[in-house]
N, C-alpha and C positions, 0 to 999 in steps of 0.2 A: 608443126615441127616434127621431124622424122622420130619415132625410137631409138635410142642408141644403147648400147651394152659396153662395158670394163672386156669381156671377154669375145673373142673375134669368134665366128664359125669356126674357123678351122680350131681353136681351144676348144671348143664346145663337142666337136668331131670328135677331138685328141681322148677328150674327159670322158664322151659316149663309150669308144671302144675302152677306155681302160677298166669301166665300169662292167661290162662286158663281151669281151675279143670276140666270139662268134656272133656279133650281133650283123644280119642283115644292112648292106646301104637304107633298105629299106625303113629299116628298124633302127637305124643311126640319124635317116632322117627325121623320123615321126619325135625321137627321142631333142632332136637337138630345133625342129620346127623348121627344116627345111626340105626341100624336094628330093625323092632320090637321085634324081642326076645330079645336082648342086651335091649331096653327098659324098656320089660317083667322084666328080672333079677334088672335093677337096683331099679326099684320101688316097686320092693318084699324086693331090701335092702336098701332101704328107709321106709320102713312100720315095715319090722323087727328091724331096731332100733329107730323107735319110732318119725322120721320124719316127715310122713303122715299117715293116715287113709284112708282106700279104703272105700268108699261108693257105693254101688249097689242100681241104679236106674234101673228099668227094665232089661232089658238087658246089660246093659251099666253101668261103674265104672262113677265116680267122688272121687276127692281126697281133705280129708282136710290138711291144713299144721298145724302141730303145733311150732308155731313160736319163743316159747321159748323154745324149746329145744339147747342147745349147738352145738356148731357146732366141728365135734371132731378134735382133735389138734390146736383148734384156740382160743382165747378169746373173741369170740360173738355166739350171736345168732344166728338161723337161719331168723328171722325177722332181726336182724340186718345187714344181707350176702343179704336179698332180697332188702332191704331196700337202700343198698351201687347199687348193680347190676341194679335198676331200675335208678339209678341216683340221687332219693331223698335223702336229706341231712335231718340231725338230726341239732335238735338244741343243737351247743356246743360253751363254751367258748372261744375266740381268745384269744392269750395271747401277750399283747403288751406290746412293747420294753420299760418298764418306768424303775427308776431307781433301785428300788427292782427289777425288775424281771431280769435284767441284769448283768453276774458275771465281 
């Protein structure tokens, strides 16, 4: 039976660069266990729809995220997907057991 993972390559891409922007394909792949060309690809379709921004520094890329854009089929964001994956917690309501909130 194949390996399967909760989070896709291209999550894994998303989560490498936000962890750090001037990180090399190379160094995106080794970080996320795939090839640099497979990296190549996923971060052209990360840019094509509107994910990150490639920025050239000399020789060398860096990437912005844009962290509100939607994350597709899901109902959050992509700030909201990094925000879950780093561990950090939003500030939300609990909802405790009183006697309205109980049927």
């Amino acid at each position: 039976m194949p390996e399967w993972t909760f989070i896709t390559n291209h999550g894994l891409v998303l989560a490498s660069i936000a962890k750090q922007p001037e990180k090399t394909a190379r160094d995106i792949g080794d970080d996320v266990g795939i090839t640099e060309r497979t990296a190549h690809k996923i971060i052209m379709d990360l840019e094509k729809e509107g994910y990150i921004t490639k920025i050239k520094i000399g020789r060398h890329n860096a990437y912005r995220i844009h962290s509100d854009v939607p994350i597709k089929t899901a109902d959050a964001s992509v700030g909201e997907l990094l925000m879950m994956l780093s561990g950090k917690r939003r500030n939300r309501r609990v909802k405790t057991n009183t006697p309205e909130n109980t049927s």
